[in-house]
mmCIF file of the N, C-alpha and C atoms, coordinates in Angstrom:
data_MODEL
# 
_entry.id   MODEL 
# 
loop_
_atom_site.group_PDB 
_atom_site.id 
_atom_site.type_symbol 
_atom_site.label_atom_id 
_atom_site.label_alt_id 
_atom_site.label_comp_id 
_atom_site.label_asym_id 
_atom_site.label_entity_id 
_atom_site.label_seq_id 
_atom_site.pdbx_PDB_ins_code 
_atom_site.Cartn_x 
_atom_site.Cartn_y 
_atom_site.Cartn_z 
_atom_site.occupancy 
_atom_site.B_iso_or_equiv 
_atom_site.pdbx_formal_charge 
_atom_site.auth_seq_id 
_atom_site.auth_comp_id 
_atom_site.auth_asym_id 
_atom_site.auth_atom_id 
_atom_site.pdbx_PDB_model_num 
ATOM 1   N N  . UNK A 1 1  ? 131.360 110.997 74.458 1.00 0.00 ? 1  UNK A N  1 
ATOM 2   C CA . UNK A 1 1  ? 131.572 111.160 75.880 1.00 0.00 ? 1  UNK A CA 1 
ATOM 3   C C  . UNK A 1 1  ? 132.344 112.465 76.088 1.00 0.00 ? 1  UNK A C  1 
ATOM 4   N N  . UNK A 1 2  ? 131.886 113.276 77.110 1.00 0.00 ? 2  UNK A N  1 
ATOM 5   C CA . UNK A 1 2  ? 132.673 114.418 77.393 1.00 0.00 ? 2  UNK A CA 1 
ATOM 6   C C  . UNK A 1 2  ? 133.828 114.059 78.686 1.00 0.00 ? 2  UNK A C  1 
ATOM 7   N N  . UNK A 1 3  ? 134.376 115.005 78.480 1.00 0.00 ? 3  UNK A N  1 
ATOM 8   C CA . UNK A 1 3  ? 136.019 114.721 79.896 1.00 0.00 ? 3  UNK A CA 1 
ATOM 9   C C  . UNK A 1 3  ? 135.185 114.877 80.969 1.00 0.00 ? 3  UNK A C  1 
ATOM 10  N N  . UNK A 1 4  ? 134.103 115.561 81.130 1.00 0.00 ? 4  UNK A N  1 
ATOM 11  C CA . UNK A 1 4  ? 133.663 115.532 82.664 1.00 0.00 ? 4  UNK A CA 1 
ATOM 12  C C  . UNK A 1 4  ? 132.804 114.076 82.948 1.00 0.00 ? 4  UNK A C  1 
ATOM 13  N N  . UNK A 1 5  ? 132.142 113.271 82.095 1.00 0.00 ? 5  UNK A N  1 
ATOM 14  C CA . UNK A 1 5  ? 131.845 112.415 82.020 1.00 0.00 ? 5  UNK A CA 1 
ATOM 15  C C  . UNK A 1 5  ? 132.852 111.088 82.129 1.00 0.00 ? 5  UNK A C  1 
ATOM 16  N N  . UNK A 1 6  ? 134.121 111.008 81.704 1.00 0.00 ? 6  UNK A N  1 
ATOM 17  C CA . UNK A 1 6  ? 135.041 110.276 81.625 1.00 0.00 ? 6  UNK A CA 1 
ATOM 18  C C  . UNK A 1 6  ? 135.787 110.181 83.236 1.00 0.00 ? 6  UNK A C  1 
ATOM 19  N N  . UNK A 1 7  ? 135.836 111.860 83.535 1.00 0.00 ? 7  UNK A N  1 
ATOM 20  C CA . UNK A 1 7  ? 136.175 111.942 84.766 1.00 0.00 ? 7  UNK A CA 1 
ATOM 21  C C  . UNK A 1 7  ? 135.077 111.364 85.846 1.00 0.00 ? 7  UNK A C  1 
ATOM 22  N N  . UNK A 1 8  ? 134.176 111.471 85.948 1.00 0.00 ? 8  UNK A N  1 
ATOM 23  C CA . UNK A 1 8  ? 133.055 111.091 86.715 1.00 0.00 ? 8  UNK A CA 1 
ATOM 24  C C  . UNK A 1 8  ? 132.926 109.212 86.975 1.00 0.00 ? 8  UNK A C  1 
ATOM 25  N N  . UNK A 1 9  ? 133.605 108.774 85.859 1.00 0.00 ? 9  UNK A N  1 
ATOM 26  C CA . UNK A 1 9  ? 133.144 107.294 85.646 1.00 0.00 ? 9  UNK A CA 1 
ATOM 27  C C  . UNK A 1 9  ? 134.740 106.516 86.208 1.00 0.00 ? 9  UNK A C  1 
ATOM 28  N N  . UNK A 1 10 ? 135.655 107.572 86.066 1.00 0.00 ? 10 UNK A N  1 
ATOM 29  C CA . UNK A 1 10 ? 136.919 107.258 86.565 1.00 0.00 ? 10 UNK A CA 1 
ATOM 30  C C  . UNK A 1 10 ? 137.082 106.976 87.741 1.00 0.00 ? 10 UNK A C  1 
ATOM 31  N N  . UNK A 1 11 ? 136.220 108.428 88.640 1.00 0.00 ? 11 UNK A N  1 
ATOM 32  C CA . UNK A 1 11 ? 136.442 108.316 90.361 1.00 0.00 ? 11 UNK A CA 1 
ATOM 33  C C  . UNK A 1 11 ? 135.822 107.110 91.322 1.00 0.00 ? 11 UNK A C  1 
ATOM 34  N N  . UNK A 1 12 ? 135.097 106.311 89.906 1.00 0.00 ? 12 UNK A N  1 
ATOM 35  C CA . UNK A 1 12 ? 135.134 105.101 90.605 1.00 0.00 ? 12 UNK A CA 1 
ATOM 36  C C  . UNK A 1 12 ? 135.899 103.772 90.974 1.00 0.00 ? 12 UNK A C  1 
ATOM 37  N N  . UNK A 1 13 ? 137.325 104.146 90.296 1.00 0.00 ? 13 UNK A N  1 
ATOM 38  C CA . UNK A 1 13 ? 137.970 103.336 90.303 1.00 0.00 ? 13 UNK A CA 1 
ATOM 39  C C  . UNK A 1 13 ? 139.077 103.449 91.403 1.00 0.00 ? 13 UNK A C  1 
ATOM 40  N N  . UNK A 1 14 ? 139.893 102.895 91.899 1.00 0.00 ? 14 UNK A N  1 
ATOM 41  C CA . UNK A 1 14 ? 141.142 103.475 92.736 1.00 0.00 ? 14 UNK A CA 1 
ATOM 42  C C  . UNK A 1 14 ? 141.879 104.094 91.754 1.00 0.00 ? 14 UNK A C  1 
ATOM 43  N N  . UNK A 1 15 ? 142.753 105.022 92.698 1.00 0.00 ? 15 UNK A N  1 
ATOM 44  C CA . UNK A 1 15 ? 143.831 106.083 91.675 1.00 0.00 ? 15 UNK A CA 1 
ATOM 45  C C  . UNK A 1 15 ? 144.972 105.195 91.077 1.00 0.00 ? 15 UNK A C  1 
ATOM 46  N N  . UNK A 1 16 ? 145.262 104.330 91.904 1.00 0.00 ? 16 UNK A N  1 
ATOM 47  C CA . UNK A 1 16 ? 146.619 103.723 91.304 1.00 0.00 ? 16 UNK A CA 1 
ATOM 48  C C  . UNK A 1 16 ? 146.197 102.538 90.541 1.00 0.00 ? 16 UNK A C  1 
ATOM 49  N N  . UNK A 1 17 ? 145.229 102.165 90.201 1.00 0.00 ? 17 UNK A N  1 
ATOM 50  C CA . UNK A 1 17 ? 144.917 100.909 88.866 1.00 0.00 ? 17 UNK A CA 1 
ATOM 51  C C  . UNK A 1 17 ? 145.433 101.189 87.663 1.00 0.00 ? 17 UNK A C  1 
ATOM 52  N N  . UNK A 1 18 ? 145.931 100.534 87.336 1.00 0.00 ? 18 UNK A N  1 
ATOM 53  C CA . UNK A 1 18 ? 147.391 100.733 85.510 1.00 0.00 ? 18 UNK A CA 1 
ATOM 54  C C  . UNK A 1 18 ? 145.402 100.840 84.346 1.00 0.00 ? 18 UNK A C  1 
ATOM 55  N N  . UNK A 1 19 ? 145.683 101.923 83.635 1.00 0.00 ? 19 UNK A N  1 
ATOM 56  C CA . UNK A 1 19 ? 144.628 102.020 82.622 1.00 0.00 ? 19 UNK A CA 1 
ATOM 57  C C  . UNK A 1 19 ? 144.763 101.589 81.087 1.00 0.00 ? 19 UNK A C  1 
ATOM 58  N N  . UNK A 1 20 ? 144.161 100.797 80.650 1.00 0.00 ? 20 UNK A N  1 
ATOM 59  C CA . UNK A 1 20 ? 145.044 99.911  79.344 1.00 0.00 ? 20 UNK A CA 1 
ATOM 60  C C  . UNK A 1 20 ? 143.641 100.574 78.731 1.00 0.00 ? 20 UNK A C  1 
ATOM 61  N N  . UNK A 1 21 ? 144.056 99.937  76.924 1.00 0.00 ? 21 UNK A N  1 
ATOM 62  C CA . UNK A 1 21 ? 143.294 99.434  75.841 1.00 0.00 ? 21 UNK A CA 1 
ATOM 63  C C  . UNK A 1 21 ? 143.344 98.869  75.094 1.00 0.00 ? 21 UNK A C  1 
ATOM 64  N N  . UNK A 1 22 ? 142.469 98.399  74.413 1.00 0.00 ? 22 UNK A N  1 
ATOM 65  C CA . UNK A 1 22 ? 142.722 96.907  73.508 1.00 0.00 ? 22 UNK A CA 1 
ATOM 66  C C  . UNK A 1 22 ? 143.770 97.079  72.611 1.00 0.00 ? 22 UNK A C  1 
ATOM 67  N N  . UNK A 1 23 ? 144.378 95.954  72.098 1.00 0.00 ? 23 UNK A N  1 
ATOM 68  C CA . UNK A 1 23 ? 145.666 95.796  71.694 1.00 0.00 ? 23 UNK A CA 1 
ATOM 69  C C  . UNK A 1 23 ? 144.840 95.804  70.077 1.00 0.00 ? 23 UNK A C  1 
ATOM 70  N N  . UNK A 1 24 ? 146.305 95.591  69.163 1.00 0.00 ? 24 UNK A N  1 
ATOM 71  C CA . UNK A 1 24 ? 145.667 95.833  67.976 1.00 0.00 ? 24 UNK A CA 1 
ATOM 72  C C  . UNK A 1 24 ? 144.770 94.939  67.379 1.00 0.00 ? 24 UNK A C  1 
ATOM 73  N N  . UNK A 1 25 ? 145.527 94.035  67.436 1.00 0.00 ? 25 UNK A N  1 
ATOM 74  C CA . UNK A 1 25 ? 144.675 92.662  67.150 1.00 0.00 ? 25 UNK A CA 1 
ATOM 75  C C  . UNK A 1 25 ? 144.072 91.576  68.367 1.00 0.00 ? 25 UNK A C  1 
ATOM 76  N N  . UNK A 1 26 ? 144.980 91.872  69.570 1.00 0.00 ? 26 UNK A N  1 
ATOM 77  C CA . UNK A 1 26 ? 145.257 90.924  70.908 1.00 0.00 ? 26 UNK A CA 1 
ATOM 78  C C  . UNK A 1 26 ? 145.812 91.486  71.997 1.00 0.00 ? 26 UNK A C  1 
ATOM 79  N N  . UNK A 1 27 ? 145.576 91.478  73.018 1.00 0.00 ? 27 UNK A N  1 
ATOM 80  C CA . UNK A 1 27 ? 146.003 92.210  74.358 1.00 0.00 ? 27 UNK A CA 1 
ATOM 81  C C  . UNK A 1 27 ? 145.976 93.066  74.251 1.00 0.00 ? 27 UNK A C  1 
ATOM 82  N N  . UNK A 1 28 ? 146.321 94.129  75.295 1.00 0.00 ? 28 UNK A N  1 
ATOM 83  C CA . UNK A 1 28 ? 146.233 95.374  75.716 1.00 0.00 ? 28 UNK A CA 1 
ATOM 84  C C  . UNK A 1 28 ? 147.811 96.346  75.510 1.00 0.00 ? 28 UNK A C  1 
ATOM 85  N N  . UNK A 1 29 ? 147.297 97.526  75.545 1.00 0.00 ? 29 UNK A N  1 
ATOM 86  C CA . UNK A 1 29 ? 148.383 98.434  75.382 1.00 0.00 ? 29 UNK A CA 1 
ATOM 87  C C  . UNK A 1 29 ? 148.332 99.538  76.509 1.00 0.00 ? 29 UNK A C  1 
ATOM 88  N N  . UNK A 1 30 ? 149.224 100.452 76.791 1.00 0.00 ? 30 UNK A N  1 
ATOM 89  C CA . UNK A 1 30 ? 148.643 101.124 77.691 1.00 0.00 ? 30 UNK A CA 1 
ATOM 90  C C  . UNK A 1 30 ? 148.136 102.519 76.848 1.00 0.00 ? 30 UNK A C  1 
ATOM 91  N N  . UNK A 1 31 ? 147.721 103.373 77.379 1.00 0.00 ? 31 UNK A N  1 
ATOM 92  C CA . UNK A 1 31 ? 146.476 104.631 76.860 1.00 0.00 ? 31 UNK A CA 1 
ATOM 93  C C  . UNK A 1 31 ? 148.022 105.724 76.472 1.00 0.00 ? 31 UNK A C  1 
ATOM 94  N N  . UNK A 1 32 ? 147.917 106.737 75.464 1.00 0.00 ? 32 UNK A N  1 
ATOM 95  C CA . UNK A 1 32 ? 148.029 107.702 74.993 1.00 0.00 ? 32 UNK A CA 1 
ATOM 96  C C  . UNK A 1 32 ? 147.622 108.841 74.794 1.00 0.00 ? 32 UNK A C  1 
ATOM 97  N N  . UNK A 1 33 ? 147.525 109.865 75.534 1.00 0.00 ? 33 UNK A N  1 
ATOM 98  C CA . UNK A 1 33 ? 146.673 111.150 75.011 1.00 0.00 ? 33 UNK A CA 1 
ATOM 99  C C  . UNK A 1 33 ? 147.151 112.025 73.974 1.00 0.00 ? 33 UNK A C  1 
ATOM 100 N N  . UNK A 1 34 ? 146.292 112.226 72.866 1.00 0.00 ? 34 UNK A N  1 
ATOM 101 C CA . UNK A 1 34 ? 146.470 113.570 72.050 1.00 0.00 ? 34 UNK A CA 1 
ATOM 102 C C  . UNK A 1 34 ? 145.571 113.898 71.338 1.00 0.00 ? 34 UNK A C  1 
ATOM 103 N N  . UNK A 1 35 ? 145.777 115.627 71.220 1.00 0.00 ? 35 UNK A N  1 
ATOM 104 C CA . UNK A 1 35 ? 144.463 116.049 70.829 1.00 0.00 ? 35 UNK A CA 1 
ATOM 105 C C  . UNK A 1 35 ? 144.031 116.389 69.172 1.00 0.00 ? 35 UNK A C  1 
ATOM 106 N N  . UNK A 1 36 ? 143.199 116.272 68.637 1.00 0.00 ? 36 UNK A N  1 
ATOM 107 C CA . UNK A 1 36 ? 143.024 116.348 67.433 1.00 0.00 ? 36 UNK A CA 1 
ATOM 108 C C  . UNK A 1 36 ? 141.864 116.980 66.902 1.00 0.00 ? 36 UNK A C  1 
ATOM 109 N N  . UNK A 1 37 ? 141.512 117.495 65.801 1.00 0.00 ? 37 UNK A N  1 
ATOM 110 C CA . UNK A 1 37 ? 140.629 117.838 65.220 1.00 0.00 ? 37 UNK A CA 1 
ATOM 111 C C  . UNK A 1 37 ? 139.848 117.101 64.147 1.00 0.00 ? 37 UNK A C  1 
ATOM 112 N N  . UNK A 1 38 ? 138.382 116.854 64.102 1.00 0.00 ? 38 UNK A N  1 
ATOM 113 C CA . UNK A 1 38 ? 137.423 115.797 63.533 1.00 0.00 ? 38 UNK A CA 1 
ATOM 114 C C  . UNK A 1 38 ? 136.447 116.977 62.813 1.00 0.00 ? 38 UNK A C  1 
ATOM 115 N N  . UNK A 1 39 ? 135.680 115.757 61.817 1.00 0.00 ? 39 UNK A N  1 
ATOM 116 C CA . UNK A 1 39 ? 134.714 116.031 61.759 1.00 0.00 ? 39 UNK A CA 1 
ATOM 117 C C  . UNK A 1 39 ? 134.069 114.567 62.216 1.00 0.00 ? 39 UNK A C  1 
ATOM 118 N N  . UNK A 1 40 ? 132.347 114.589 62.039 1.00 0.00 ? 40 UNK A N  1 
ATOM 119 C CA . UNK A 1 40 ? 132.044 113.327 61.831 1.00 0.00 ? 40 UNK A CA 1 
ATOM 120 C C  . UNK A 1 40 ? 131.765 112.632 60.230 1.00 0.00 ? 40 UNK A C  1 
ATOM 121 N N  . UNK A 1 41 ? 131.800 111.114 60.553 1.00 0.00 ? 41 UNK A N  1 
ATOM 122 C CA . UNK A 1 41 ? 131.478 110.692 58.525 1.00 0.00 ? 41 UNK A CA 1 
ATOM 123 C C  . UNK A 1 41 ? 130.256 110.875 58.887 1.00 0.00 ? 41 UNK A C  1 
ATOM 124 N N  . UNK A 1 42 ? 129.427 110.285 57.736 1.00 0.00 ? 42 UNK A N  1 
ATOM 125 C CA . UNK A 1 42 ? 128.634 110.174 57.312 1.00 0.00 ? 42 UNK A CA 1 
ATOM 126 C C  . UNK A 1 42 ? 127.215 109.221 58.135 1.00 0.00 ? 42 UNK A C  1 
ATOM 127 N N  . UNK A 1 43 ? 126.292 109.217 58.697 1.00 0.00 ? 43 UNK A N  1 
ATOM 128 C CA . UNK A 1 43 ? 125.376 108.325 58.941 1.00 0.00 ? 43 UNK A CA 1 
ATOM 129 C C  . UNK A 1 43 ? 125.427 106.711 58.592 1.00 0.00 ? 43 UNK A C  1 
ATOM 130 N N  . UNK A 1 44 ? 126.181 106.938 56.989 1.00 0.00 ? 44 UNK A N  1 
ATOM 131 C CA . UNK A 1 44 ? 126.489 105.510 56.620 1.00 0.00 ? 44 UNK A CA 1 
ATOM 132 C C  . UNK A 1 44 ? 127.441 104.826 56.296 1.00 0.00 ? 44 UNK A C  1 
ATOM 133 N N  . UNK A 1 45 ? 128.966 105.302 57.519 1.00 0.00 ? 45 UNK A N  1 
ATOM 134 C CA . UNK A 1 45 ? 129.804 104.482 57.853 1.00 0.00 ? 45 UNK A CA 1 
ATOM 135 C C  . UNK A 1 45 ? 130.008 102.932 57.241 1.00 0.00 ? 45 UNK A C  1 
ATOM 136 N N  . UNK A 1 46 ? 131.008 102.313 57.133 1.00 0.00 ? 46 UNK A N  1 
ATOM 137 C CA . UNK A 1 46 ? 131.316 101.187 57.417 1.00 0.00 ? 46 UNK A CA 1 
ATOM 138 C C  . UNK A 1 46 ? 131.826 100.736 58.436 1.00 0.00 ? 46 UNK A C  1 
ATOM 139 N N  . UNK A 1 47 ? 131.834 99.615  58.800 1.00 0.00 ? 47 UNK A N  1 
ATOM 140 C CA . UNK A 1 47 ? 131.605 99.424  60.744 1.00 0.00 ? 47 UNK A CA 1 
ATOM 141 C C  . UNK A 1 47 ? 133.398 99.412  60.848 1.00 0.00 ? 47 UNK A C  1 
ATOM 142 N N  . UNK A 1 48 ? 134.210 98.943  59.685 1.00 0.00 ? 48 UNK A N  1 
ATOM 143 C CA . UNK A 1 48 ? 135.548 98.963  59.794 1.00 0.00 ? 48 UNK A CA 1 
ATOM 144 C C  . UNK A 1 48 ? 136.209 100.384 60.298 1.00 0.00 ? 48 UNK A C  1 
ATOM 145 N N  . UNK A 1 49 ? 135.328 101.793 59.801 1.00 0.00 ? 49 UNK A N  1 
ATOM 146 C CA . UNK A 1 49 ? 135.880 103.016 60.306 1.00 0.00 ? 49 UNK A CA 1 
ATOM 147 C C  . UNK A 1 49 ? 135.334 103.535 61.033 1.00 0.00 ? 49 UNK A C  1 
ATOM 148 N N  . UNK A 1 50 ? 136.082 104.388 61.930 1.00 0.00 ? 50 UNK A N  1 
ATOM 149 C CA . UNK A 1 50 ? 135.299 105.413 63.110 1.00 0.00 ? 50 UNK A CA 1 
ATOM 150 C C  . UNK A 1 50 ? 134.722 106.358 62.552 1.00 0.00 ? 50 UNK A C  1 
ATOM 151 N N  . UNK A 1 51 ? 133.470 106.878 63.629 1.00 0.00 ? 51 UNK A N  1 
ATOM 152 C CA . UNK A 1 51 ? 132.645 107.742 63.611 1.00 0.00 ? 51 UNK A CA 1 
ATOM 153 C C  . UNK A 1 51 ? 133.260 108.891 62.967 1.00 0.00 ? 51 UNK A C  1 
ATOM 154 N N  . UNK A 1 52 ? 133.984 109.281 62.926 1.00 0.00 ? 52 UNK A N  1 
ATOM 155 C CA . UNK A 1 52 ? 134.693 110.453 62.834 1.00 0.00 ? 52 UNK A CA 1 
ATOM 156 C C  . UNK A 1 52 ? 135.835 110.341 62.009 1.00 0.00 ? 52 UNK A C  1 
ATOM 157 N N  . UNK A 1 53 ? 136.534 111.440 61.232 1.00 0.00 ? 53 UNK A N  1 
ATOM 158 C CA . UNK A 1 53 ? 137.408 111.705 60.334 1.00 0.00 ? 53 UNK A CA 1 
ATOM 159 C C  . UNK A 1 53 ? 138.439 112.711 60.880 1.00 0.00 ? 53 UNK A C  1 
ATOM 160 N N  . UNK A 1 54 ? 139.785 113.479 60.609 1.00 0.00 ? 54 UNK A N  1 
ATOM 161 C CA . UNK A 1 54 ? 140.391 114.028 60.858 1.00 0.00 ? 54 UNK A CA 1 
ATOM 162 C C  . UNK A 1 54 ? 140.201 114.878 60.018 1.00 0.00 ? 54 UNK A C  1 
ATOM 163 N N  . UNK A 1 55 ? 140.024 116.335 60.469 1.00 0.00 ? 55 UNK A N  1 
ATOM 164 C CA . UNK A 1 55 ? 139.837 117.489 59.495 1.00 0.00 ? 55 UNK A CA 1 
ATOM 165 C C  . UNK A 1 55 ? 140.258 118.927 60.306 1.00 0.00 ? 55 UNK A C  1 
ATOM 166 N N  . UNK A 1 56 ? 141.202 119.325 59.847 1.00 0.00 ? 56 UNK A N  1 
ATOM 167 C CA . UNK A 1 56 ? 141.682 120.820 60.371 1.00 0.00 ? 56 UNK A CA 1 
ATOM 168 C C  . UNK A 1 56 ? 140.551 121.601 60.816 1.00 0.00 ? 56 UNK A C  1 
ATOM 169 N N  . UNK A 1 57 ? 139.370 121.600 60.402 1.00 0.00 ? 57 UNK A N  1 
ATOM 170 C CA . UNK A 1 57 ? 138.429 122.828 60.152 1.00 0.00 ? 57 UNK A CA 1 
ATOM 171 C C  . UNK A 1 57 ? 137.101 122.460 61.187 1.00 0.00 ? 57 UNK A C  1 
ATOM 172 N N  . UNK A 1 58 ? 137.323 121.255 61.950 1.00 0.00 ? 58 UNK A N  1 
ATOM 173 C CA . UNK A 1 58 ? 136.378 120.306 62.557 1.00 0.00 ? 58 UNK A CA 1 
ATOM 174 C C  . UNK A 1 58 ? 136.822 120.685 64.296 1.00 0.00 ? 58 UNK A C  1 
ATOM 175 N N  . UNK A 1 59 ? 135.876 120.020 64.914 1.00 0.00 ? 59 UNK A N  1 
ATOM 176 C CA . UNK A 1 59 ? 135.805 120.542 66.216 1.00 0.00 ? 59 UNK A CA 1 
ATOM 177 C C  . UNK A 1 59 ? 137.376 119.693 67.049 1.00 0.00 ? 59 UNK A C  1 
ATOM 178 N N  . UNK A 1 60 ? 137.555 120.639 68.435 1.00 0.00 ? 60 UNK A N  1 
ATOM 179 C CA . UNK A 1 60 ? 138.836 119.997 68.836 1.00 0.00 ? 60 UNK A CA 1 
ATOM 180 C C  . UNK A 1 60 ? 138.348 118.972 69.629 1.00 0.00 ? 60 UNK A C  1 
ATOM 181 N N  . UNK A 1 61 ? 138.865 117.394 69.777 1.00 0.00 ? 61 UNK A N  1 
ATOM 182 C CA . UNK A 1 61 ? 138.952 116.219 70.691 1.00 0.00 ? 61 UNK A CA 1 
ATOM 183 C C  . UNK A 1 61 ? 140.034 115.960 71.110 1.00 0.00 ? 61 UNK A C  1 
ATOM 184 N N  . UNK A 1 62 ? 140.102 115.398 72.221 1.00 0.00 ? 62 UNK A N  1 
ATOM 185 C CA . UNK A 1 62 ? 140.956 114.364 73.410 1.00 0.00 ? 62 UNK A CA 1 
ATOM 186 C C  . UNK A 1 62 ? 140.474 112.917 72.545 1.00 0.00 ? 62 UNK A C  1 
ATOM 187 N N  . UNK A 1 63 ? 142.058 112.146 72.027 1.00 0.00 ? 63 UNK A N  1 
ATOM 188 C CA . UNK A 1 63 ? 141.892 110.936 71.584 1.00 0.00 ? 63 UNK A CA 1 
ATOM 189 C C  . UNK A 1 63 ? 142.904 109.961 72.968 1.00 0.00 ? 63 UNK A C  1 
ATOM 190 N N  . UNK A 1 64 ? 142.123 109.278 73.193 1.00 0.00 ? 64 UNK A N  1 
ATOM 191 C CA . UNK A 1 64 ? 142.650 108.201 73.852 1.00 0.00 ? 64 UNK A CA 1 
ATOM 192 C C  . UNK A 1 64 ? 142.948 107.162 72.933 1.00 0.00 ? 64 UNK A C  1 
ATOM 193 N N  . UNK A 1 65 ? 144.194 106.468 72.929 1.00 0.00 ? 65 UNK A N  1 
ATOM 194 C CA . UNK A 1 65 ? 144.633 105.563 72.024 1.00 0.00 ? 65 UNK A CA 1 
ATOM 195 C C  . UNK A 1 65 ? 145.718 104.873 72.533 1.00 0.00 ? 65 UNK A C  1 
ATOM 196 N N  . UNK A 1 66 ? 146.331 103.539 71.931 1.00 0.00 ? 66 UNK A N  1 
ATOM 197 C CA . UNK A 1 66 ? 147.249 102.301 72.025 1.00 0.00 ? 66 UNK A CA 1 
ATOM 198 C C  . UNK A 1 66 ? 148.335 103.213 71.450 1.00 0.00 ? 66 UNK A C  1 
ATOM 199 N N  . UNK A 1 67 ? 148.993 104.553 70.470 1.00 0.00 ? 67 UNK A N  1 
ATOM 200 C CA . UNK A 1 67 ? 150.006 104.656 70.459 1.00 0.00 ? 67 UNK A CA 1 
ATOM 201 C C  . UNK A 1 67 ? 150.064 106.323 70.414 1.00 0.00 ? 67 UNK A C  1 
# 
């Protein structure tokens, strides 16, 4: 998803609604921004890890996250 896409899907909401995400195991947390650098894994992932890896040399992302 790109930020203009994120933004677009946002303005449907009211401005003042509290924005959470899933908790670690149970409930919700509220959102975190920071930015990081990825690559992606491999096609043949295990479903336990994300798409993507952390790598200095990899493109820059906006991570939304619980901390």
């Amino acid at each position: 998803m790109l930020i203009k896409d994120l933004i677009s899907q946002l303005k449907e909401y009211p401005q003042d609604m509290i924005v959470l995400v899933d908790g670690y195991e149970a409930g919700y947390d509220e959102v975190h921004l920071r930015g990081a650098k990825v690559s992606s894994n491999s096609v043949d992932y295990p479903l336990i890890l994300g798409q993507y890896d952390d790598d200095q040399k990899g493109i820059a992302v906006l991570i939304l996250s619980r901390f």
